[in-house]
KOLKE-100852 format. One record per residue: x, z, y of N, C-alpha, C in turn; residue in three letters. Coordinates in steps of 0.02 Angstrom, whole numbers, plus 32768, in hexadecimal, padded with zeros to 4 digits. Each point is the difference from the previous one (the first is absolute). Example, Ala and Ser with C-alpha at 12.3 -4.5 7.8 and 13.67 -1.06 7.14 Angstrom:
<sites>
829481867EE47FD38000803B802D8000803CALA;7FEE7FDC8035802A8003803B7FD980258037SER;
</sites>
This chain:
<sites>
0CD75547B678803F7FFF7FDA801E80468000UNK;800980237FD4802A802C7FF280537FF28008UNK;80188036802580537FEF802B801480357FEFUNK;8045800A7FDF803B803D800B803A7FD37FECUNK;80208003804C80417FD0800B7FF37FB97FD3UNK;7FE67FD8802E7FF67FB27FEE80137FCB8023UNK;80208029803E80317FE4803780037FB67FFAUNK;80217FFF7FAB80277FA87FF37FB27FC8800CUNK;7FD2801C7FE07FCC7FC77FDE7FB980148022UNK;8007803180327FC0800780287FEB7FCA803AUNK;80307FF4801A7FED7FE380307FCE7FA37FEDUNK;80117FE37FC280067FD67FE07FCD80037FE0UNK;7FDC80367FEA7FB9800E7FDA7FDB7FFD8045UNK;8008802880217FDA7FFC804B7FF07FC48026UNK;802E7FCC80077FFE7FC1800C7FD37FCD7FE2UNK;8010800A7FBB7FD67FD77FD07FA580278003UNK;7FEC804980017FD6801F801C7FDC7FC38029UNK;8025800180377FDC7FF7804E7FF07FB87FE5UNK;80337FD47FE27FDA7FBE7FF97FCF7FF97FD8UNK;7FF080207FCB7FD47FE77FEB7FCC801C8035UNK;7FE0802980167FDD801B80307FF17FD3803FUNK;80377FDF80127FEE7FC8803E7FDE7FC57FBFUNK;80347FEA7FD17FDF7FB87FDD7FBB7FFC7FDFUNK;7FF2803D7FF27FB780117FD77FC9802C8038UNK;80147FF380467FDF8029803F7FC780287FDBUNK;8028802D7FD47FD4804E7FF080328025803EUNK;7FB780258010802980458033801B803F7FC4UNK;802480028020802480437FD3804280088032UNK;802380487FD980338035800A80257FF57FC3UNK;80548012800B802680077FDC7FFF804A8020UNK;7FFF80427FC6801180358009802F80137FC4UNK;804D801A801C8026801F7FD58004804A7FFBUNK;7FEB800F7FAB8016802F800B802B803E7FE2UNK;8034800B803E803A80307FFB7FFC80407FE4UNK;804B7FED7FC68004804B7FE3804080168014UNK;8006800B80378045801C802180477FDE7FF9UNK;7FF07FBC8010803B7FCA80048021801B8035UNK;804E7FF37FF880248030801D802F7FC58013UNK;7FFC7FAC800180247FE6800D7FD87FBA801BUNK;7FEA801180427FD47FE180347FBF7FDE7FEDUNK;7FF080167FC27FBA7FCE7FDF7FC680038037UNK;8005802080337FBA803B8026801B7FB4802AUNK;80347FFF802780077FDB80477FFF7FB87FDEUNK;800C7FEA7FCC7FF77FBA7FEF7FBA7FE78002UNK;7FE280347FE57FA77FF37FF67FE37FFE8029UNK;8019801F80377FD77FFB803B80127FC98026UNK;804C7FEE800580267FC280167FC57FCB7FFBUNK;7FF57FFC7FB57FDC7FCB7FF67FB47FFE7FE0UNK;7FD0803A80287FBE800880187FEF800E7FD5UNK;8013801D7FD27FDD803B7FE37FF080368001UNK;7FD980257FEA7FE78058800E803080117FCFUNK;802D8048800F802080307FDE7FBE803D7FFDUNK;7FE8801A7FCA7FF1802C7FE98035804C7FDFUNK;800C802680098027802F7FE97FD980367FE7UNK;80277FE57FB87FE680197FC1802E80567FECUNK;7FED803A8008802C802D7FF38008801D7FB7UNK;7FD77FEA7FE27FF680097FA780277FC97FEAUNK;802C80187FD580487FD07FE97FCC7FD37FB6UNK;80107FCB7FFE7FE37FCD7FC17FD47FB78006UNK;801E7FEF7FD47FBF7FAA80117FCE801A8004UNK;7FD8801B7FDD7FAF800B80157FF48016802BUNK;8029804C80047FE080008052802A7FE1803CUNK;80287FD7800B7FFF7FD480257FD57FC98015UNK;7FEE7FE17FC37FB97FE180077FC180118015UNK;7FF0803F7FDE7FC98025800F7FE47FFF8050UNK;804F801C801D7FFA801280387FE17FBA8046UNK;802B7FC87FD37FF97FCC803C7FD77FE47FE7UNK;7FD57FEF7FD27FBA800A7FF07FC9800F8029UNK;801C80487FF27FD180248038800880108047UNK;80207FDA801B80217FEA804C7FE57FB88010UNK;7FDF7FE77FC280017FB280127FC08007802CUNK;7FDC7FC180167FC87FFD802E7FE07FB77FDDUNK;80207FD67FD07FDD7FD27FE67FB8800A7FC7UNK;7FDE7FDA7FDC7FDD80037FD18015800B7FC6UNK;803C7FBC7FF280357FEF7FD9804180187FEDUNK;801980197FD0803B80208009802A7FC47FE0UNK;80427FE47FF6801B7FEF7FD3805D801E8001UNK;8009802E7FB68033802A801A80317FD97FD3UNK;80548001801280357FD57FD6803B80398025UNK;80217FFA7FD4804D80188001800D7FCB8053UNK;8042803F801880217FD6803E80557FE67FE5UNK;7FF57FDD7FB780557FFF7FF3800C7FAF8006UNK;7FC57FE2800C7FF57FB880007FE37FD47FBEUNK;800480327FD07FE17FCC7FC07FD77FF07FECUNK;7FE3800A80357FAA7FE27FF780027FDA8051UNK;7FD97FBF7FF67FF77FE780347FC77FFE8038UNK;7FF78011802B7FCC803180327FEA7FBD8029UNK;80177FC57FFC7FE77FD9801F7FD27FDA7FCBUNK;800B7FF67FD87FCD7FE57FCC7FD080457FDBUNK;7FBE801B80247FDB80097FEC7FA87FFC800AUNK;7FFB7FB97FFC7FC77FD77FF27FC9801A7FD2UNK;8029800C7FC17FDD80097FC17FE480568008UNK;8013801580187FF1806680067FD07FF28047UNK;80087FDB80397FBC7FFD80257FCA7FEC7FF4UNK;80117FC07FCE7FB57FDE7FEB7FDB80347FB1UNK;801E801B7FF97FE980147FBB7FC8805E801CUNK;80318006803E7FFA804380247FBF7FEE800EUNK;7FF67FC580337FC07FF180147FC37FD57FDEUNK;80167FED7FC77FD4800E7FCB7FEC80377FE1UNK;800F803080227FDF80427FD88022802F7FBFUNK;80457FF7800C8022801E7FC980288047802DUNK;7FF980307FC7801080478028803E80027FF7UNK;802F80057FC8804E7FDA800F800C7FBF7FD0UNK;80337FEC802680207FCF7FE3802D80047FFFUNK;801F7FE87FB5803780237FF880457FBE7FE5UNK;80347FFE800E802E7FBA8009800B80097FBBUNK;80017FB97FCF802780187FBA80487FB5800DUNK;8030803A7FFB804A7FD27FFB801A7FE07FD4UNK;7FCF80127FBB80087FC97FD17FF57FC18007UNK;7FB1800B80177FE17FAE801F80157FEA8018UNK;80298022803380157FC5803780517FFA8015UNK;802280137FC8803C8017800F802D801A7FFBUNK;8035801D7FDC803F8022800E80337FF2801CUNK;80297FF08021803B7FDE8015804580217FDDUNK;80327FD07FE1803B80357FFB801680298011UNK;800280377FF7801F8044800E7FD7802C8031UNK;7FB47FE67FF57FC7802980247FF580507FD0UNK;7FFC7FF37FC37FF780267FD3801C801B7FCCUNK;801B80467FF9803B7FEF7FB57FE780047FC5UNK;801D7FED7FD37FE57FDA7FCD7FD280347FC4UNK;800C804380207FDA80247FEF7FC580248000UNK;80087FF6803F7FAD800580257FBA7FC77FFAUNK;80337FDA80087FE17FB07FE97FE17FFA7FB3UNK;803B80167FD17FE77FE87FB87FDF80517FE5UNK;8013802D80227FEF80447FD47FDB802D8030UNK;801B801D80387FD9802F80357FAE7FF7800BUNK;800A7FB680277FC67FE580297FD47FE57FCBUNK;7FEE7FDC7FB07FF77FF77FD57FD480377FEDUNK;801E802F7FED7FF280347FD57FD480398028UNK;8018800080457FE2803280367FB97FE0800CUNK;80027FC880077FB47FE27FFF7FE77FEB7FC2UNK;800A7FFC7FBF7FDF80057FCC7FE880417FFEUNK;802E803A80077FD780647FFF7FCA7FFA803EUNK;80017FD880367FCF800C802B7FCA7FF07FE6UNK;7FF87FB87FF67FD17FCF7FE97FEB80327FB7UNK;800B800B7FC27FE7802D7FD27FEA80338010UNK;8020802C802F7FE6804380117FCE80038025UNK;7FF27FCB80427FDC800D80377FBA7FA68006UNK;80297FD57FCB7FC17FCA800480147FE28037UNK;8042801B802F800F7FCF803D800D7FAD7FF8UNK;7FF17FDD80297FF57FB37FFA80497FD68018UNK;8020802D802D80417FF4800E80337FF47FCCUNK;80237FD07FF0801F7FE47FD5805A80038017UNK;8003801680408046801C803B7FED803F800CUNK;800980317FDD7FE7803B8022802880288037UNK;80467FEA800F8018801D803880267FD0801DUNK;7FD57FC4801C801B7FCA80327FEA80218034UNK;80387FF4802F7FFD803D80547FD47FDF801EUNK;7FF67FAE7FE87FD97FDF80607FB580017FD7UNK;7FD5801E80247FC8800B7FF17FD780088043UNK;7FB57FEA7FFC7FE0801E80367FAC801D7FF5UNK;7FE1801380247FDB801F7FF97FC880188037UNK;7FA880097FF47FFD801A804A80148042800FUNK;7FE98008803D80178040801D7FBE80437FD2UNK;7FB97FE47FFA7FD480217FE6801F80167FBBUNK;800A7FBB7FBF8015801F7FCC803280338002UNK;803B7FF7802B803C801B80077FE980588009UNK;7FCD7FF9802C7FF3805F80177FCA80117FC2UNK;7FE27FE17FD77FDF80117FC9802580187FBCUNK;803F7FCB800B803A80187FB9800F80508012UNK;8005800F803E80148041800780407FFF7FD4UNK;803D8002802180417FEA7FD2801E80588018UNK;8026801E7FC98015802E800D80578006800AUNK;80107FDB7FD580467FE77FE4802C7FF88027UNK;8046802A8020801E7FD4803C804C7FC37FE5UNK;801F80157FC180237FD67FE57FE87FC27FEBUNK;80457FDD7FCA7FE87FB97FED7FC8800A7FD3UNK;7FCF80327FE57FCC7FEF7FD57FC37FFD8021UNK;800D800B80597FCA7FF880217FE47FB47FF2UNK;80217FC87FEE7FED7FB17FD47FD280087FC4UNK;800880387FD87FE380017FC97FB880148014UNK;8008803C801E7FD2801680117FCB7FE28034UNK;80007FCD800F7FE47FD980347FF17FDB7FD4UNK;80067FD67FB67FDA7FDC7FE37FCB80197FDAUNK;802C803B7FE67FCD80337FCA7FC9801A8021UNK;800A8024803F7FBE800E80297FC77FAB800EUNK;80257FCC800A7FD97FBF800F7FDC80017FC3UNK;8011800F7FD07FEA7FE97FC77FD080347FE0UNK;800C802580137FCF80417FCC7FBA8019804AUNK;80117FCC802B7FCF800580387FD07FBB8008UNK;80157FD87FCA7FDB7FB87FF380067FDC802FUNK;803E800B8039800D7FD1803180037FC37FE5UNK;7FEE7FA5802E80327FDA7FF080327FE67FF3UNK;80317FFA7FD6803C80078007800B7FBC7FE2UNK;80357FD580337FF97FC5800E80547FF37FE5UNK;801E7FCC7FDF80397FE1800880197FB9801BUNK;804580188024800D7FB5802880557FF27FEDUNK;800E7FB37FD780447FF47FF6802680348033UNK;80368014800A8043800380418039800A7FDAUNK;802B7FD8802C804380057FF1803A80348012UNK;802180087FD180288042801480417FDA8001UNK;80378020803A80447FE2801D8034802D7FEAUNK;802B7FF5800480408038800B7FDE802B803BUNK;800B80308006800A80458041804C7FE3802AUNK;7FF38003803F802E7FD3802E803C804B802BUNK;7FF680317FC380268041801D80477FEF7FD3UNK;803180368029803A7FED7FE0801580567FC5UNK;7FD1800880328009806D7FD27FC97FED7FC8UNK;801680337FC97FD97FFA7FB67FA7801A801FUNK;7FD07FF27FC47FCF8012802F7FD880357FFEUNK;7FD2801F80217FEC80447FF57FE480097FABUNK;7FE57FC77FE77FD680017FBA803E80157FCDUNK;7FF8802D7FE8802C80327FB47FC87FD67FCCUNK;80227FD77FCF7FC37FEA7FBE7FDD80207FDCUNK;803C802D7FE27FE880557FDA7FE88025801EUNK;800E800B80327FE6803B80297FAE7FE88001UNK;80077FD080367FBB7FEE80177FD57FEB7FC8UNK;80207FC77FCA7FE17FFD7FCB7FD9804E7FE5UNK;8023801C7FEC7FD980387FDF7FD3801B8021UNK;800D7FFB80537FCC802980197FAE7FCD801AUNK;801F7FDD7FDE7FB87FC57FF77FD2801C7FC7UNK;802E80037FD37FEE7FFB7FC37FE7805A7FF2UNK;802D801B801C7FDF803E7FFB7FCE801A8040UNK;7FDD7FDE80297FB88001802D7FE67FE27FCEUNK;7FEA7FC27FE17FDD7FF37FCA7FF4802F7FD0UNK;8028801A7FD97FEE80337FC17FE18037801BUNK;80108026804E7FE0802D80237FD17FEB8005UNK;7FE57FBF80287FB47FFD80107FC67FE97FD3UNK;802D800B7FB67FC27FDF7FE28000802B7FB9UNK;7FE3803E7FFF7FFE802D7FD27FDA7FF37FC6UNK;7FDC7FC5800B7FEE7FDC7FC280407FF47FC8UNK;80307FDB800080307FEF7FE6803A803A7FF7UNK;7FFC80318024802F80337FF47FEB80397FD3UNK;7FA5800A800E8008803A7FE57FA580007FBEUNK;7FD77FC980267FC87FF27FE880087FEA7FAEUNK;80267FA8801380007FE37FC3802880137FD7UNK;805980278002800E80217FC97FDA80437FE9UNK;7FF2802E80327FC980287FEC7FBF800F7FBDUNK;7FDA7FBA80197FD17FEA7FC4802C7FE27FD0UNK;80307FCE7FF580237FF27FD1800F80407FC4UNK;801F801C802C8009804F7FD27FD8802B7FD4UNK;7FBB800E80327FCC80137FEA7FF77FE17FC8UNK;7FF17FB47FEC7FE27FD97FE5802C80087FCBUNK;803C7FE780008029801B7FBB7FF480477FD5UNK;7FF7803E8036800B804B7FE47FC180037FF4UNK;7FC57FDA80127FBB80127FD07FF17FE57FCEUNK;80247FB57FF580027FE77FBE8019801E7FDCUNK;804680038003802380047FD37FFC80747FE9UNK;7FF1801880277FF6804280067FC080097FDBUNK;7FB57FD180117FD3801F7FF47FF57FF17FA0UNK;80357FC480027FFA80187FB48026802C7FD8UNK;803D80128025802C80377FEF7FE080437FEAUNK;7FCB800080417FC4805C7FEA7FE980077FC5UNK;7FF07FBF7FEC7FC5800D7FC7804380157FCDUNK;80307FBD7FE0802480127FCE80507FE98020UNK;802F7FFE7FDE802A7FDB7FFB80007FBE7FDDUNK;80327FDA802680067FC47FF380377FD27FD0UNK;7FF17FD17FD780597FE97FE17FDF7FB0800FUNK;80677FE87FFF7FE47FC57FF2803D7FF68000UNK;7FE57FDF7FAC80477FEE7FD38010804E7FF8UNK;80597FEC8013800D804D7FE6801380308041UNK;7FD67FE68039800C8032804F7FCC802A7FFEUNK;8005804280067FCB80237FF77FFE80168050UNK;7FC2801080247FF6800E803F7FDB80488000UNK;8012803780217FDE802C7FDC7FFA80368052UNK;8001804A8016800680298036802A7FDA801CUNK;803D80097FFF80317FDC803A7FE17FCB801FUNK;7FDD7FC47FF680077FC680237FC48029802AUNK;7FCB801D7FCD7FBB800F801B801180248052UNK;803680257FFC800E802A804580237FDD803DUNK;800A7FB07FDA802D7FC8801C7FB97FE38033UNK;7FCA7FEF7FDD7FD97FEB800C7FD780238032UNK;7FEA80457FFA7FF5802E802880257FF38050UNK;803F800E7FFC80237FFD80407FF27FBC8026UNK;80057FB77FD77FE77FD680197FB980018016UNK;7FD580087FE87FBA801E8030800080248029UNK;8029803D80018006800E804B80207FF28027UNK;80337FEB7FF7802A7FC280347FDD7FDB801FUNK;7FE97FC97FD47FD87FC980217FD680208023UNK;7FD580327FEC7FD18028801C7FF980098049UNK;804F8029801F8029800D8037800B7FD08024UNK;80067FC37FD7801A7FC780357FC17FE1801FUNK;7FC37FF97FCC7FB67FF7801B7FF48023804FUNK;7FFE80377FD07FED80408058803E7FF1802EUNK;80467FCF7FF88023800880257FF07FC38037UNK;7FD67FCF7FDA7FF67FB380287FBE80288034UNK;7FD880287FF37FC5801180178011801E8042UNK;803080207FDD8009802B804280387FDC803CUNK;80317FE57FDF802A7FD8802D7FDB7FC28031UNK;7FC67FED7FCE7FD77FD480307FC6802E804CUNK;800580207FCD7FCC802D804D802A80098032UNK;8043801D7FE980218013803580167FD4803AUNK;7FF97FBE7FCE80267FD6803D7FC47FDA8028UNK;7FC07FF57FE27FB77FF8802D8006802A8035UNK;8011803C7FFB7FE68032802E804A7FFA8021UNK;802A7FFD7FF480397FED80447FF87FC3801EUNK;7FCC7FD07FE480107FB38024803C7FE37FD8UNK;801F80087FD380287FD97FF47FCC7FE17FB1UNK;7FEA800A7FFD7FD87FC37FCC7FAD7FF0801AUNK;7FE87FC680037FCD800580247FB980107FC3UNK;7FBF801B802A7FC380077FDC7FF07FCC7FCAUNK;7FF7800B7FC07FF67FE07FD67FB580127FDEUNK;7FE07FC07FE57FBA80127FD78017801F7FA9UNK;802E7FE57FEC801780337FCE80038035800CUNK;803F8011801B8004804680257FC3802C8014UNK;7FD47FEB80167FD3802680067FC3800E7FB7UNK;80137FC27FF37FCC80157FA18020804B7FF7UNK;80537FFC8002801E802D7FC87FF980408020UNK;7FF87FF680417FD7804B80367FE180147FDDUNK;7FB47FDF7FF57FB480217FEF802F800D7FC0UNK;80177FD47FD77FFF803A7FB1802A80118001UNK;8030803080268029803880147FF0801E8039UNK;7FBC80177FFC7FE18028801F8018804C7FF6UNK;7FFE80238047802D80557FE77FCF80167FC1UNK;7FBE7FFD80117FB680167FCF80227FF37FBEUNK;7FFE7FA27FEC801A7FE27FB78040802B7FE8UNK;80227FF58036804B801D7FEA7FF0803B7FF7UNK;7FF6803180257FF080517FE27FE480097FBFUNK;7FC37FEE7FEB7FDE7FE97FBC801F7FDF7FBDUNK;801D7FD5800F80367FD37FCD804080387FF9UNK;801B7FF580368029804F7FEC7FEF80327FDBUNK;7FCA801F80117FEC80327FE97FE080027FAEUNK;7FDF7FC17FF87FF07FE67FB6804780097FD0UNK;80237FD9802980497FFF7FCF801F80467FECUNK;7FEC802780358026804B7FEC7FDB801C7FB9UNK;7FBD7FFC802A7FDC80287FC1800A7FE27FD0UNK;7FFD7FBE7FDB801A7FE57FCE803580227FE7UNK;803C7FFB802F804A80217FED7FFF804A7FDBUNK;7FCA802D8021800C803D7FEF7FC680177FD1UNK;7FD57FB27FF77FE580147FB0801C7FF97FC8UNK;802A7FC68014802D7FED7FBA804080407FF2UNK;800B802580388031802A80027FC280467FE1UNK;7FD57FFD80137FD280347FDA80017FF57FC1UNK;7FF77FC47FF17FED7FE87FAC803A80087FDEUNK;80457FEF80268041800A7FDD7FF280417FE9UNK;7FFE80388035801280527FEE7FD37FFE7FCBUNK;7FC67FE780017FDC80287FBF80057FED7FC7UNK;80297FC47FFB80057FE37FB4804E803E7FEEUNK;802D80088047803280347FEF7FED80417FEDUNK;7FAA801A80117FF0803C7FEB7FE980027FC0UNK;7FEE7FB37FF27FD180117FC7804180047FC0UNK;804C7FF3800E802E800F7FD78029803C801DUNK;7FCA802A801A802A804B8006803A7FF28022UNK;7FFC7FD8802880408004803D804F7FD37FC8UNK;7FEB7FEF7FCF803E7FF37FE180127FA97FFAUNK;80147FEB7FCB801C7FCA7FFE7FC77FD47FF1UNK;7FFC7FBB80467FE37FBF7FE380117FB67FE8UNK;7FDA7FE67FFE80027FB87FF680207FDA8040UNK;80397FFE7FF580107FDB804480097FD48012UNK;7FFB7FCF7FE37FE27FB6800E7FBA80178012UNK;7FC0801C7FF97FCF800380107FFF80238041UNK;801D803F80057FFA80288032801A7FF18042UNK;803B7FCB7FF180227FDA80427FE57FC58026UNK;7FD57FE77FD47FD07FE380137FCC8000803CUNK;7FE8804B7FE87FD78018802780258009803EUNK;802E8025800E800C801F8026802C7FCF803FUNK;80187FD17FD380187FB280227FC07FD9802DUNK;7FC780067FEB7FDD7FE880287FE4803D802DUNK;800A80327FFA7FDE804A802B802C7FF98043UNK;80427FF77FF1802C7FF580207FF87FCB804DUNK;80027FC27FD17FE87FBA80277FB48005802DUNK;7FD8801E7FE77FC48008801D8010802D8036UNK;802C803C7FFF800B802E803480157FE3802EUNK;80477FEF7FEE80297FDF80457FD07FC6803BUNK;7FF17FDD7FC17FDF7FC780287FBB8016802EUNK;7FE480387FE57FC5801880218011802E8040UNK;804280277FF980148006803680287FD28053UNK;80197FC17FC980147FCA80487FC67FD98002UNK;7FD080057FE17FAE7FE780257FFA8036804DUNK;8009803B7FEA7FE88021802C802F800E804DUNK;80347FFE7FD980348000804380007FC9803FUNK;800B7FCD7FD77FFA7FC080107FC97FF6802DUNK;7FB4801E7FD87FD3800A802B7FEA801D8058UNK;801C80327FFB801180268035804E7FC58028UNK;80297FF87FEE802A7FD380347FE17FC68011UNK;7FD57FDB7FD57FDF7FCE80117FD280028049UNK;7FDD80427FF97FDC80118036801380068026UNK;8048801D7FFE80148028805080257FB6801BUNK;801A7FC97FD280067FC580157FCD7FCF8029UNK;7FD380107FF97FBC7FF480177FE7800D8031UNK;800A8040800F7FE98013804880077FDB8040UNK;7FD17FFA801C80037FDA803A800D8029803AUNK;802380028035802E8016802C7FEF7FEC804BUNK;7FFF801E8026800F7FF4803880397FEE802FUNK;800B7FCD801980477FE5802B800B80158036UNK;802F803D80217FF5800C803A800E7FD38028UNK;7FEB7FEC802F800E7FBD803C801180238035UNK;800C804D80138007801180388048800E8017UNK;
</sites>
């Protein structure tokens, strides 16, 4: 259990703890753990036989993290200490645990809301909507994506490798379950009023967003991949027939302007491509996204070799069409051309340059993203 000043409703989660533990004679530990409760939470827990862990990194996650990793069981199962979840009824998270599920995760729909457990916004709009972006973005199976009472083994738990020490350390504990093909198991639970009399640490907005914004961070597919190609896909349609001529329809004529409209959208999208590539390496190679068989396809064909070459194709392209421009300008004595024709050219000389140069850039950061490193341990 994660604790900072829970004084009112600790002792009462702890209690309910221990019984189920004698009624279901599983051996286990209640370990709390403290984020610098300053109003006796440490001497209550121990009052009533629990381990205090002291957590010196301020936040739910790493409060959890920590007594996690203090525990000595197989099994973890972690819940808020405000009382609204009930610690003596969990039947359904042992048997599902020991059937072989890596978490399990409580959904409070199934089994529950009680009046004034939830406000009416989190309920009909927050919690709703935060697990519809999970479930689309990440394929997660969790249908509650940030119900607190959850459990888990201790193996999956050190495999998620959780980095997160705030409230999106929740998110991040499904999204890693999930993009790691864990089992991920659901069990009804009921959610209560919180039995505190002070407002409670959870901000809606605050924390909301920062749910919602670890999701859009960890999944550069959706941020930067799929509008990316979207873009592309528009500025080569609609562009590649722009080169040849202009366009009408009806009485809208489409003519240079859009064509340079179209342009910028190809390299946009372009940028945002190389931006998913690279944002994904980066976070493989920190551990915060795990090894993927995609990911590694898009290795081999963003090879430094490919990338140097493709780059380098694109330039020369660029600075033939920029050759071919000058000489159609020589072959009119340096003077006045066709400029619908000549902008043409030089609109795609253009596009071929840039882009042949963030092949190549890109290339080189890709690599140095790559490098494999040594950890000093000493």
């Amino acid at each position: 259990m994660p604790c900072l000043n829970e004084a009112e409703t600790l002792e009462r989660c702890i209690v309910k703890g221990h019984d189920f533990l004698e009624r279901s004679g599983v051996s286990g530990e209640i370990v709390i753990g403290d984020n610098g409760s300053t109003d006796g939470s440490q001497d209550i827990a121990l009052r009533c036989g629990a381990r205090v862990v002291d957590i010196k990194i301020r936040g739910y996650g790493a409060a959890i993290y920590g007594a996690v990793m203090q525990s000595r069981g197989k099994y973890c199962i972690m819940g808020d200490a405000d009382d609204s979840y009930d610690f003596s009824k969990l039947e359904g998270f042992v048997a599902q645990l020991r059937n072989g599920a890596d978490l399990v995760m409580g959904n409070r729909f199934l089994g529950g809301i009680k009046p004034g457990a939830m406000p009416w916004k989190n309920r009909h709009i927050g919690n709703p909507v935060l697990s519809g972006i999970g479930r689309l973005f990440f394929h997660a199976p969790a249908r509650d994506f940030h119900c607190g009472l959850r459990g888990f083994s201790r193996d999956a738990f050190l495999r998620m490798d959780l980095r997160t020490t705030g409230m999106e350390f929740a998110s991040e504990m499904v999204i890693k379950s999930t993009l790691l093909n864990m089992n991920i198991i659901e069990v009804p639970t009921t959610l209560s009023k919180d039995g505190r009399s002070r407002p409670p640490h959870l901000r809606p907005f605050r924390d909301g967003w920062r749910h919602l914004r670890f999701m859009l961070l960890f999944s550069p597919n959706w941020i930067f991949l799929y509008p990316g190609l979207l873009l592309m896909t528009f500025g080569f349609i609609i562009g590649g027939a722009l080169i040849v001529r202009p366009l009408s329809f009806y009485d809208v004529h489409f003519n240079i302007g859009t064509l340079i409209y179209c342009v910028t959208m190809i390299d946009v999208g372009f940028q945002a491509v190389i931006f998913a590539v690279l944002s994904r390496a980066y976070a493989m190679q920190e551990g915060l996204f795990p090894q993927s068989s995609s990911m590694s396809k898009i290795a081999n064909l963003f090879s430094f070799e490919k990338g140097i070459m493709g780059g380098s194709s694109l330039l020369m392209v660029g600075f033939s069409l920029m050759g071919y421009a000058f000489y159609v300008w020589s072959n009119k004595m340096f003077g006045e051309l066709d400029f619908n024709m000549i902008i043409r050219i030089i609109i795609g000389s253009s596009l071929a340059l840039s882009i042949g140069s963030e092949v190549l850039l890109s290339t080189f950061l890709l690599s140095i993203l790559r490098l494999a490193v040594r950890i000093n341990t000493e």
